[in-house]
N, C-alpha and C positions, 0 to 999 in steps of 0.2 A: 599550920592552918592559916588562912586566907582572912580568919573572921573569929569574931568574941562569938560568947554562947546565946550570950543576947541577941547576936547578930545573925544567927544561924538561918532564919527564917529567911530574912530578908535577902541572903548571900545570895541562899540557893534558888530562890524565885529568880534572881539577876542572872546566875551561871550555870546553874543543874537543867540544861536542855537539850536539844538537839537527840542524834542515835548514838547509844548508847549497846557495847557488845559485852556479855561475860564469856571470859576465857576459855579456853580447854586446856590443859596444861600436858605439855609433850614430855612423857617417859619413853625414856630409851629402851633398847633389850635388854637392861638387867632390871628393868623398872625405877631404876633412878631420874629423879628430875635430868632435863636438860635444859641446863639452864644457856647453852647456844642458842639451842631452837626455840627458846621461847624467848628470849630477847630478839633473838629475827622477827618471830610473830609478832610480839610488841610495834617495834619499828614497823613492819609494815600494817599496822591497824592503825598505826598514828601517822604516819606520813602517806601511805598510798591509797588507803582506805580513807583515809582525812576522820577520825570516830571524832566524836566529842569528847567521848570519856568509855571508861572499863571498868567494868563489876568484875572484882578480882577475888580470885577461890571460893566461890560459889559452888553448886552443886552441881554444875558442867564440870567445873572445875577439878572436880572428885574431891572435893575436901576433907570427908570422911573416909578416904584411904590415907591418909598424907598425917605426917609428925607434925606439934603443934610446930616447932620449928622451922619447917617447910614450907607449913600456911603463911608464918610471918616471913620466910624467904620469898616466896613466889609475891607477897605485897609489897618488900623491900624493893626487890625488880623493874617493881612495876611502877613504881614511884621516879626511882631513880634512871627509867629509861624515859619515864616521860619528860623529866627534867634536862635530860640530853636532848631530845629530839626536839624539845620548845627552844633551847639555849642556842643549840648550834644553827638552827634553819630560821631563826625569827618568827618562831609560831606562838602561837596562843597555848598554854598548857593540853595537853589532855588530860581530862580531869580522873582520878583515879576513887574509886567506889572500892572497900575492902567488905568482905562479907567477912563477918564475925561472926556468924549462925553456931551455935553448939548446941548439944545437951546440957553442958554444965555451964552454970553461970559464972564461975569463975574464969573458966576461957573463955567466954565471951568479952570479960572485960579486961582480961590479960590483951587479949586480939587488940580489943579497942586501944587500950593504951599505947598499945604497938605503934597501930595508924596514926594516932593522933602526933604521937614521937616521931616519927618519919615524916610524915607531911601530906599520906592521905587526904581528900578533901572531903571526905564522907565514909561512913561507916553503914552497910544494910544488915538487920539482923530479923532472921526468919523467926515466925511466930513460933511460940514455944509449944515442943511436943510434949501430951497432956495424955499422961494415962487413967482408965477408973473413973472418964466420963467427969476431970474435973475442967475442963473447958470451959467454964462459966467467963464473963465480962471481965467478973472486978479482978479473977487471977491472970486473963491477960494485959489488962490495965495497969496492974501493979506490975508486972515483968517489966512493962516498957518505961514505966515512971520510974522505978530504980534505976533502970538504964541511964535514962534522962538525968537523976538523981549524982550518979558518979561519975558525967564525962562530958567534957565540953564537946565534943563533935557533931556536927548534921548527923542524925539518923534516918535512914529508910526503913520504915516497917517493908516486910515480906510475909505474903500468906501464899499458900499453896494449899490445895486439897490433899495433898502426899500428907501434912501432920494433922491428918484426921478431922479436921473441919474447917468451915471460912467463917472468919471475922465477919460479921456484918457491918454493911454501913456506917450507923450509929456506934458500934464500938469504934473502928475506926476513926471516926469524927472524934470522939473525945479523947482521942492519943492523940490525934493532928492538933489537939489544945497545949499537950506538953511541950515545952520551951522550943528543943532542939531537937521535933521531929520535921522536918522536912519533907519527906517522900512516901511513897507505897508501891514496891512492886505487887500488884494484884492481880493474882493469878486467878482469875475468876471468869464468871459473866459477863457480858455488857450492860445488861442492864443492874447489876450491881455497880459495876463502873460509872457507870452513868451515875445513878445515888449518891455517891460518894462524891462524885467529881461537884455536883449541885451543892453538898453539904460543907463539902470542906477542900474544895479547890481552892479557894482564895489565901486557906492557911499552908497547903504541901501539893506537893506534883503527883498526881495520880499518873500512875502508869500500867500499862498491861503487856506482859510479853510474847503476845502475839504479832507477827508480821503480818497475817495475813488481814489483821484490822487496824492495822497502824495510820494506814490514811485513814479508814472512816473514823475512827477515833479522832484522829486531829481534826476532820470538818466537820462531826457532830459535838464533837467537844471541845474543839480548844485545845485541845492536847499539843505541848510543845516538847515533852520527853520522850524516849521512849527507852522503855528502862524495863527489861534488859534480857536481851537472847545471844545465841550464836549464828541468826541470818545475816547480820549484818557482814560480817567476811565470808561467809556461807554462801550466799548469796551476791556476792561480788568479788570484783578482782579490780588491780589495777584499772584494767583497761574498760572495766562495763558497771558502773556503779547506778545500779539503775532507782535502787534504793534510795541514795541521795537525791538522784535527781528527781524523783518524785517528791521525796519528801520537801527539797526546795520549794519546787513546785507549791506542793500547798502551803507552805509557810506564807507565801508570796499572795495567795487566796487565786491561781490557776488551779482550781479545782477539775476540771475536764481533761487539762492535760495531764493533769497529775493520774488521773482514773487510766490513761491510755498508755504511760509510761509501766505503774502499777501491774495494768492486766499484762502488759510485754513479757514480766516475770514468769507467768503462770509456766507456762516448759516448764524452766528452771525448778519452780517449786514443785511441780508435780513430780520431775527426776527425781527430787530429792526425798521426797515425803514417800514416793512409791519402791523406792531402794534401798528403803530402812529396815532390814531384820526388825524382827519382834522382840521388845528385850536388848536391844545392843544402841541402842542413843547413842551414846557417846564415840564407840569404838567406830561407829557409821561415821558421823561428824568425823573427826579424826581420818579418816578412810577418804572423804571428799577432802577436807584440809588438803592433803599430799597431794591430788589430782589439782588442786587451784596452784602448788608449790610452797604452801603453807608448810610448816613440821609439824605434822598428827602423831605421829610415834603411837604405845603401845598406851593400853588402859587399864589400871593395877586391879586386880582381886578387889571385891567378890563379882566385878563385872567380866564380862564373858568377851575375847577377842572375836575379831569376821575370820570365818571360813575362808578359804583360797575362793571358792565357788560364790560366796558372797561378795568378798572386793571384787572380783570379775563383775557380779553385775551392776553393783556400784562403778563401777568403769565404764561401761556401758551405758548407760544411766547419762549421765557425766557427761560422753563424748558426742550422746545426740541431745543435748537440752538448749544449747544454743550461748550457752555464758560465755563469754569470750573471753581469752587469759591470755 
């Protein structure tokens, strides 16, 4: 780590910015990691893609198919190739995000120790799934203060609607009070985003992982993270990074050009959003990955592979949306 616990807050206002991608992690045909093709992936998020940073074994990621093993392999990876690709080209780190999310809270801070031992720069842990309607504040206040309790690293809170409710604002606000939270990936509203961003921007980075309000985020609010999808290499290649360049754009406060850069996407996003089976996220993701030359490979049980007739249209899709590769 980069920084004391004390210091977490302030690190991450300094370095936790920019676009920020989580993984998809490429299993071969026997369903084994490949750990080739995702060190290719790496390298190229980090060098052609230029990312900031990586939300790593996330729930793109399939984390709940994978040995606890595997989760801390795929963070090992991902550390250690950032450290290559910063050393050898004179770059800036890419900064690496481990998701630590479990059911049990002993993986959770097994995970953690992990990162923190390797060199991780941050740690995101999804709000806890809560059976019997016990969702109340003070039991996810206390999840996140023990956290806080046993481990020096930056945290990201994560909510999603998938573990049965959202945080509100005010809860939220008073975990951004604990020492070494830093972040919120918010899977929500805007206008919840927006509350939150008023209440307690000044102490951690609000983020939402949507693309498709990434700039109005950043010129309604201020937003300098964007933490954390799979558009950002999804949605570019080497050769057409339209993403950044918008985003530049408005970092720079070229708000109009940033809007026209932005709408350029829309093809793209529309291919992509409209060639999605129902039920198959990931195995789709994966399916475009190989058409950009990325490694998609296969996606382990209990999720469902594409039909020959469905990569076909995803092919399709693809070859008329305009992305250049």
């Amino acid at each position: 780590m980069q920084y004391k616990k004390a210091d977490a807050k302030a690190y991450a206002q300094e370095n936790l910015k920019g676009i920020w991608a989580a993984n998809l992690t490429p299993f071969d045909n026997d369903f084994k990691l490949d750990e080739g093709a995702y060190r290719a992936n790496l390298k190229h998020w980090m060098l052609d893609i230029k990312l900031s940073g990586l939300f790593i074994a996330g729930k793109q990621a399939e984390f709940y198919a994978m040995t606890l093993d595997e989760r801390k392999r795929i963070i090992d990876l991902a550390v250690e190739v950032s450290n290559e690709v910063g050393e050898r080209n004179g770059l800036g780190r890419c900064e690496i995000m481990s998701s630590c999310s479990d059911t049990n809270m002993d993986v959770v801070i097994e995970l953690a120790k992990h990162s923190e031992k390797v060199g991780a720069d941050y740690i995101v842990v999804h709000s806890p799934l809560l059976h019997f309607g016990a969702n109340t504040d003070d039991t996810i206040f206390e999840y996140y203060n023990y956290l806080c309790d046993h481990l020096d690293i930056g945290i990201a809170m994560w909510n999603h609607p998938d573990c049965g409710y959202i945080m509100s604002p005010e809860l939220c606000t008073r975990i951004a009070e604990l020492n070494n939270i830093v972040a919120i990936k918010y899977s929500t509203d805007r206008e919840r985003c927006k509350r939150l961003t008023e209440l307690a921007g000044h102490m951690i980075h609000v983020s939402n992982p949507s693309e498709d309000e990434w700039l109005d985020n950043m010129i309604e609010f201020g937003w300098k993270l964007y933490l954390c999808s799979t558009p950002p290499y999804l949605l570019q290649s080497k050769a057409d990074q339209r993403m950044n360049e918008y985003t530049a754009l408005a970092l720079a406060g070229e708000f109009d050009q940033a809007r026209v850069v932005r709408d350029s996407l829309n093809p793209v996003r529309e291919a992509f959003k409209n060639s999605k089976p129902h039920g198959k996220p990931q195995a789709h993701a994966k399916c475009w990955q190989d058409l950009l030359g990325q490694h998609g490979g296969l996606v382990r049980r209990p999720l469902l592979q594409l039909t020959e007739a469905e990569r076909e249209a995803v092919a399709v899709a693809f070859d008329s949306c305009g992305l250049k590769v």
